[in-house]
N, C-alpha and C positions, 0 to 999 in steps of 0.2 A: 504494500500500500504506500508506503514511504518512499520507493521508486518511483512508484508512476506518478506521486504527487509530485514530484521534485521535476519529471518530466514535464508535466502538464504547467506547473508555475514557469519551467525555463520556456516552453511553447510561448506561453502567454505575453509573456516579458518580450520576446524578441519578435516576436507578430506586431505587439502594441510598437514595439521600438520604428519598428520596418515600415508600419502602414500611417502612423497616429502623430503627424504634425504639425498640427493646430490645437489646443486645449484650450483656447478662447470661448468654446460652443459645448452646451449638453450634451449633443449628440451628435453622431457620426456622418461626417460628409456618405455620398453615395460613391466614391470613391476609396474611402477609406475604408467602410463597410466591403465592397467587393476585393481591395487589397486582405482584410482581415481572412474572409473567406477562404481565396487560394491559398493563403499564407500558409491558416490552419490546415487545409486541407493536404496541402504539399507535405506538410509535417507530418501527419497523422499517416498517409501512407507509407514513405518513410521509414517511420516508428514499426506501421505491420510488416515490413520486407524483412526489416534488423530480428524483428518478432520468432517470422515464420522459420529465416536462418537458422536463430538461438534453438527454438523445438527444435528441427532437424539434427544439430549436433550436440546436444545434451545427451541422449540415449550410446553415442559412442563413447563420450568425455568420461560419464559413467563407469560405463563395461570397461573401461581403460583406468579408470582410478581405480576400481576395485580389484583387478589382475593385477594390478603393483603393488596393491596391498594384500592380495592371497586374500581376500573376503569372498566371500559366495554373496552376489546381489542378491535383495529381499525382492516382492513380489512385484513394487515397485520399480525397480530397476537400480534403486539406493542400496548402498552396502548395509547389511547385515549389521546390525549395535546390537549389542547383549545389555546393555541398559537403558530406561526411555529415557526421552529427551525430557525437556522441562515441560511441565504444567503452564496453562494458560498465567499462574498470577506471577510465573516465575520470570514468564516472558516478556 
């Protein structure tokens, strides 16, 4: 959650920077507004290509950290811990 927020605040910030050159006015020229748009939108796809990459080589990175470490992956595809992790109020 704390990634994507920090994504979506850096989005935000450099869209406003890129498109928003007047703060004299409430509200957004119809230029400004269609700059925000592509701006956002260019980002956001982007964001899912970098996305759809990371799934694809997670599942290898995996099976590759766990063979150096002699663990058997669990059912997940995560190694094998013989103790749980923390509880929610640890976290």
């Amino acid at each position: 959650l704390r990634d994507f927020l920090l994504v979506y605040n850096r989005m935000t910030e450099l869209c406003f920077r890129h498109c928003v050159c007047n703060l004299n006015y409430r509200l957004l020229t119809g230029r400004e507004e269609s700059c925000l748009d592509s701006c956002a939108a260019r980002l956001v796809r982007a964001n899912h290509r970098l996305m759809g990459a990371y799934v694809g080589l997670v599942p290898a990175l995996l099976q590759r950290r766990a063979a150096e470490h002699g663990a058997p992956a669990g059912p997940s595809g995560l190694p094998a811990s013989p103790d749980p992790g923390p509880g929610p109020a640890e976290s």
